[in-house]
C-alpha positions, 0 to 999 in steps of 0.5 A: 500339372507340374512337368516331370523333370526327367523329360526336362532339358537340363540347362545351365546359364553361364553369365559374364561381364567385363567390369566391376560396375557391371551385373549379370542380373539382366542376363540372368532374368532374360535367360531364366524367362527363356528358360521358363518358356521353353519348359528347359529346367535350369540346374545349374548358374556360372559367373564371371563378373568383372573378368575380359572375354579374352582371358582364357579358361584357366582366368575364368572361373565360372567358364572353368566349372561350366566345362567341367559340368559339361565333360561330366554330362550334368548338363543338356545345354548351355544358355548364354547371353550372348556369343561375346559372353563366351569370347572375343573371336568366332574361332573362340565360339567354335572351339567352345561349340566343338567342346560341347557337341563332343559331350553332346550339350547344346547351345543356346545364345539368346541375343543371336537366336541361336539353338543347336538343338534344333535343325536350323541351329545345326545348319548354323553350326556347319557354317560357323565352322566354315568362317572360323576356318575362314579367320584362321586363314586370314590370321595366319595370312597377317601373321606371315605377311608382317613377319616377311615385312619385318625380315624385308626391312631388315628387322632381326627376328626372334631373341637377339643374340648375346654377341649383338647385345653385350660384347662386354659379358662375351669377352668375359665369357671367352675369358673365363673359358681360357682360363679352364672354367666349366661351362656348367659354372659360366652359365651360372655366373654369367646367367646365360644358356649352356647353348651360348657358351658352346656356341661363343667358345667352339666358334 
């Protein structure tokens, strides 16, 4: 007797892999098979061939329709192979996760047993958000830790100014200003900001 699809879970697989020389057909057979065993009726397939795992959304097609089918509710899960399919970082993984749990869509990663409709899965999803704070941290630590090396050895931070890079276009810029020369007319010739020439001339 055929199962009445309204009591189906509505499943949309997403696939994605990182070269031209690679096929999704192996994930989608696997997570078809998956789905037929789980009685989870697919309705929807989204692909990303040949695109990184570390381009974002707006690179990514496939992952750009599937969240939109998400936002509008199409979908009761989201079936993947495997967490890599969906980003490079577990900090990626929890802001996809938060995006669905927020339209109330689960998760399912096949290569990790990974199912946020069920209680253990739930549990997990506390604890990835833990170690996604976790790398956070950590990122911020480096970040800020090489940044004070940086100043420590006397490495200038941010753009060089125009003073330390073209003493040249400086002389000409005072020059032009002595002359009575607009600075909306400087900034034009000279191809510098409105900014740089009050800085170089009200000194």
């Amino acid at each position: 007797m055929a199962k009445d699809h309204s009591t189906q879970k509505r499943v949309a697989i997403y696939l994605r892999v990182s070269t031209g020389e690679q096929t999704t057909e192996n994930q989608r057979r696997e997570l078809e098979e998956v789905a037929a065993r789980h009685g989870w009726r697919v309705v929807a397939l989204f692909e990303d061939a040949g695109i990184s795992g570390a381009k974002g959304r707006d690179k990514r097609p496939g992952l750009d329709r599937l969240l939109k089918a998400v936002a509008r509710r199409d979908v009761d899960m989201v079936a993947a192979w495997s967490v890599d399919r969906l980003g490079r970082s577990l900090v990626d993984l929890l802001d996809f996760l938060r995006e669905l749990h927020a339209k109330g869509v689960d998760l399912f990663l096949h290569q990790q047993g990974l199912d946020t409709s069920t209680p253990a899965g739930k549990a997990m999803f506390q604890m990835l958000g833990v170690f996604a704070e976790f790398e956070r941290s950590m990122i911020r630590e480096r970040v800020m830790a090489g940044l004070s090396r940086a100043k420590a050895d006397g490495t200038q931070l941010g753009r060089r100014r125009l003073e330390d890079t073209d003493a040249g276009k400086v002389a000409a810029i005072l020059a032009a200003r002595a002359t009575g020369t607009g600075v909306r007319r400087i900034t034009r010739e000279f191809g510098v900001g409105v900014g740089t020439v009050l800085r170089l001339t009200l000194v």
